[in-house]
Structures are given as C-alpha cells and as structure tokens.
C-alpha positions as CSV (number, residue, x, y, z in Angstrom):
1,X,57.4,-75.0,69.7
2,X,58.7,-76.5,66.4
3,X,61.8,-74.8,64.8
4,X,59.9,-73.7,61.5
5,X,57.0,-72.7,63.0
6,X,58.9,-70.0,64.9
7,X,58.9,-67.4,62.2
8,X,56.2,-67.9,60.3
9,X,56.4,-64.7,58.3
10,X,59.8,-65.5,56.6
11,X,59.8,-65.6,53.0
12,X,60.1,-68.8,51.0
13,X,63.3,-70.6,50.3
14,X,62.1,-71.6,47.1
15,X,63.3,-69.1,44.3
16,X,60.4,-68.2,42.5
17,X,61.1,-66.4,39.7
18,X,61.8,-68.4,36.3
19,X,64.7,-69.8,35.2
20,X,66.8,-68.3,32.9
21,X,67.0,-70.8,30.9
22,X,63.3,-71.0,29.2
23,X,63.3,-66.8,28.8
24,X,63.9,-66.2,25.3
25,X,66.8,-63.8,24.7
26,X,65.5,-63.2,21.3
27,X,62.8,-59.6,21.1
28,X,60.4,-60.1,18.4
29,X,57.6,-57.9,17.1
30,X,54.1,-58.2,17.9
31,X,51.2,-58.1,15.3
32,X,50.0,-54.5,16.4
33,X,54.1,-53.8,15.8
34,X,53.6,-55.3,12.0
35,X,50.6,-53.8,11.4
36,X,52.2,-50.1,12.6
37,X,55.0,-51.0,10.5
38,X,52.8,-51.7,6.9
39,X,50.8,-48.6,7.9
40,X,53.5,-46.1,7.5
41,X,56.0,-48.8,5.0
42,X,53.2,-50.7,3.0
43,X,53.2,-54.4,2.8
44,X,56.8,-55.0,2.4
45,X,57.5,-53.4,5.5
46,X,55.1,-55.5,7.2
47,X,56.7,-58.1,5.6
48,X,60.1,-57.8,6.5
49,X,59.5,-57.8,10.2
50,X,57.6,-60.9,10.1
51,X,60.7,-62.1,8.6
52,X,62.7,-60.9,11.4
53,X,60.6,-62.6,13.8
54,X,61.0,-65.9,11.7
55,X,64.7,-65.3,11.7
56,X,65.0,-65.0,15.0
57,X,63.2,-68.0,16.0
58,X,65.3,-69.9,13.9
59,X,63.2,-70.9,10.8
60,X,65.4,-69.1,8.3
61,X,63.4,-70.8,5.3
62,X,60.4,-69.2,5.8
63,X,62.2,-65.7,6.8
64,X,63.3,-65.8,3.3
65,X,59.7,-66.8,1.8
66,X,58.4,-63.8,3.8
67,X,60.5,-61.0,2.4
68,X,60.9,-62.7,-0.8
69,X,56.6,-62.6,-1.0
70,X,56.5,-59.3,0.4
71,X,58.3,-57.6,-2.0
72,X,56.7,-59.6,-4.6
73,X,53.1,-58.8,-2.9
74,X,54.5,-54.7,-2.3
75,X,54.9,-54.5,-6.5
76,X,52.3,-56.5,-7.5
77,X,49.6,-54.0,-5.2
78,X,52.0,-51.0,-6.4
79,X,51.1,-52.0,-10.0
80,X,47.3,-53.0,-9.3
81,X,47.2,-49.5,-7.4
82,X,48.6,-47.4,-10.5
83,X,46.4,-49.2,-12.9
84,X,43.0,-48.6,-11.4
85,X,43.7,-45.2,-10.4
86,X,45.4,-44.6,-14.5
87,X,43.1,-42.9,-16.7
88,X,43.1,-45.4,-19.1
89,X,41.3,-47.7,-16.5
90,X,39.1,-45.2,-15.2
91,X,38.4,-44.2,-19.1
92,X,37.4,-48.2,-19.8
93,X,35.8,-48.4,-16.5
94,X,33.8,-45.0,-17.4
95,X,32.4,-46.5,-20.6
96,X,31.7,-50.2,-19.5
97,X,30.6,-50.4,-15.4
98,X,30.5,-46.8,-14.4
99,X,28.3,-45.5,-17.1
100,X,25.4,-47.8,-15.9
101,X,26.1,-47.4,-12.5
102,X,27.1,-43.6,-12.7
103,X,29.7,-43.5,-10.7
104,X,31.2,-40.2,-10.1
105,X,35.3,-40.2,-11.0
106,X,36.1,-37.9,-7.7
107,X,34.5,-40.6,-5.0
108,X,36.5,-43.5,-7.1
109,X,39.6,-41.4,-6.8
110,X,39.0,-40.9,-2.7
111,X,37.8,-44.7,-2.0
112,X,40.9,-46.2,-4.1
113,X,43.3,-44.6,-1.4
114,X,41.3,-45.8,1.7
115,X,40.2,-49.3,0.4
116,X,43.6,-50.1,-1.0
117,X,45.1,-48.8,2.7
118,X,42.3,-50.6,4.9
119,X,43.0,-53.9,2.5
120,X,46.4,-53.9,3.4
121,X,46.4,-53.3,7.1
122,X,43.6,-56.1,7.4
123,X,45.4,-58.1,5.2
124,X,48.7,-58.2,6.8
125,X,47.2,-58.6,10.7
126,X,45.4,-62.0,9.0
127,X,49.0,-63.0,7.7
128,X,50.8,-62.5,10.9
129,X,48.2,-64.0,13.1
130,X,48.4,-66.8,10.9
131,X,51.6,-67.7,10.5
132,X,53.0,-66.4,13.7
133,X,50.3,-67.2,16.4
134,X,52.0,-69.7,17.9
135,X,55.2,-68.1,17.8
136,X,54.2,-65.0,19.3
137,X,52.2,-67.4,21.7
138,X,55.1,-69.4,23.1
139,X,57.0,-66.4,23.1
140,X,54.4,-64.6,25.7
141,X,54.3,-67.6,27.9
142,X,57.8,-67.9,27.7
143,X,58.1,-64.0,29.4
144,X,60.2,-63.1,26.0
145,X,60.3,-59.6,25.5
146,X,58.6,-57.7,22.7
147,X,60.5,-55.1,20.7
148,X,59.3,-51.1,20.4
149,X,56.2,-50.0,18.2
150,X,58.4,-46.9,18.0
151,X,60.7,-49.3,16.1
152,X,58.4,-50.8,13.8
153,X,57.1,-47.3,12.9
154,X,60.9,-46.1,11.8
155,X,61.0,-49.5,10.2
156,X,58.1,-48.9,7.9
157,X,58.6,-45.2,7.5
158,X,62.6,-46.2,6.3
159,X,60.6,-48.9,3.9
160,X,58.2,-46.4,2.5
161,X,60.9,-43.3,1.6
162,X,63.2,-46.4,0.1
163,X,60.1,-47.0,-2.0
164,X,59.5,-43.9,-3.2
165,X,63.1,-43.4,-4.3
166,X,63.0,-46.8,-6.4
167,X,59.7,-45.7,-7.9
168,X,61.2,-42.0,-8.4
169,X,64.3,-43.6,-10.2
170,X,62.5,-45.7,-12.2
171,X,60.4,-42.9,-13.8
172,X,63.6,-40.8,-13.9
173,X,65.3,-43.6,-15.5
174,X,62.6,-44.0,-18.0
175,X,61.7,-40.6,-18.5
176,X,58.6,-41.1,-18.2
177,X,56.1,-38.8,-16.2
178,X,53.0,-40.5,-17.1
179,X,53.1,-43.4,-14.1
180,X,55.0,-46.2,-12.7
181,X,53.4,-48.8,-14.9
182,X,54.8,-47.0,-18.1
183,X,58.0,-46.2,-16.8
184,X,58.0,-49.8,-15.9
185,X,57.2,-51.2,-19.9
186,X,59.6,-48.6,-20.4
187,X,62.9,-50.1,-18.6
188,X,62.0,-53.3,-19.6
189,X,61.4,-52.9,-23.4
C-alpha cells in the first residue's frame, strides 16, 4: 500500500487560510454605518465618515473634498430647512401656491421634518454607494473588517449636539431669537 494512501483522513498540508498580507488592517464603515451615522448627526456626520473611509484607504484628496462638501452641504440644507419652515416663507407661500392649492400650514409643518429627514438619509446612501462601492467592494473580498454601527451612531449623535451648540451660539451671539437665518445676516452684517 502506498505511503500517502495510508491515512487518508489527515488534514491537508496546504495552509488554507489567507495570507496576511492581502487582509486590510485598516476598519472602515459600511453604507448602513453612514447612513446610521447621518440619521442621528445629519449630513455632515455622514459625511465625515465617508471621509474616514477615504482617509484610510489612502486617497487623502478626496477625504478632504468629503468633509469639506459635507459641511458645506450640512449648512446649506440647515439654511434651506429654516427658510421653508420661517413664516415669512410659509406667509409668501400662503398667498402665491398654497392659496390655490389650500394647503393647510399644520401638514406643511409635519411633512417638512419627514421629507427633509427621508431626503437626506436617501441622499447620503446614493453618495456612499457611489463613491465608495468599490472601496467597500475590495475591502469585503479582501476579508477587511468593518467598524461598529454602535460607533457610527455615537459619531453622528457627537455631530448633531456639536451642531446644535454652533447654531445655539450663533443666535446667542446675535441675539437674535427669531431663527438661524437671521442670526446668521446678523453676525455677518
């Protein structure tokens, strides 16, 4: 009887797991992560941690484009936001749109929330399956390791209490009580 043919249940010489070499040693965050992460931090939250995940995968250029756009996108949509729920939209809107179409003020003021909050979660999955799809691609097939959604969740929360200090210190700077957009004009006048 032939030498390897004598035990015929021993395991494999051959080491099968992969080499440690083509694992990433780098975490990043998954979409779902990002899209936990602008659901309780807004878009600049979501923002931030698709530029971690840039920044980690070594294309620092567009780590800086990302947080750079999302705070640009977070004050821009802050803005939009105060201006269509203001009174002196809703007024304008009341006399030109909404008095054809008799809207009643109480649904606009409940849909603004959700609408504005749906558009942003949507908006920011599209982004990061975008411009990280192939990323996060290579990265799965690469067994690299994802980091917490647990993190991304403190991550946005930690975003959205830093927001609403800068937006509470702006008015308090200003003096102002009648909205961000006033307090805003305000500073910068």
């Amino acid at each position: 009887m032939n030498e390897s043919m004598e035990n015929v249940y021993r395991p494999p010489e051959a080491d099968l797991r992969p080499a440690a070499d083509s694992m990433p040693r780098y975490r990043l965050f998954r979409v779902s992560s990002i899209v936990v992460a602008t659901f309780f931090g807004d878009l600049l939250a979501g923002a931030i941690l698709i530029g971690v995940n840039f920044k980690r995968t070594g294309h620092y250029s567009a780590y800086q484009k990302a947080v750079v756009y999302g705070l640009i996108a977070q004050v821009v949509a802050a803005l939009v936001y105060e201006l269509a729920v203001s009174r002196q939209v809703s007024d304008f809107f009341d006399q030109t749109v909404a008095g054809a179409l008799t809207f009643d003020q109480t649904l606009v003021d409940v849909l603004m929330p959700i609408g504005y909050g749906v558009g942003t979660l949507v908006a920011m999955g599209v982004l990061c399956h975008r411009y990280q799809h192939d990323i996060l691609f290579s990265h799965r097939k690469n067994d690299g390791a994802y980091l917490s959604h647990w993190l991304a969740a403190g991550i946005g929360v930690l975003v959205s209490l830093l927001t609403a200090f800068v937006t509470i210190g702006v008015l308090y700077l200003t003096g102002n009580d009648e909205g961000l957009v006033q307090g805003l004009i305000e500073l910068f006048r």
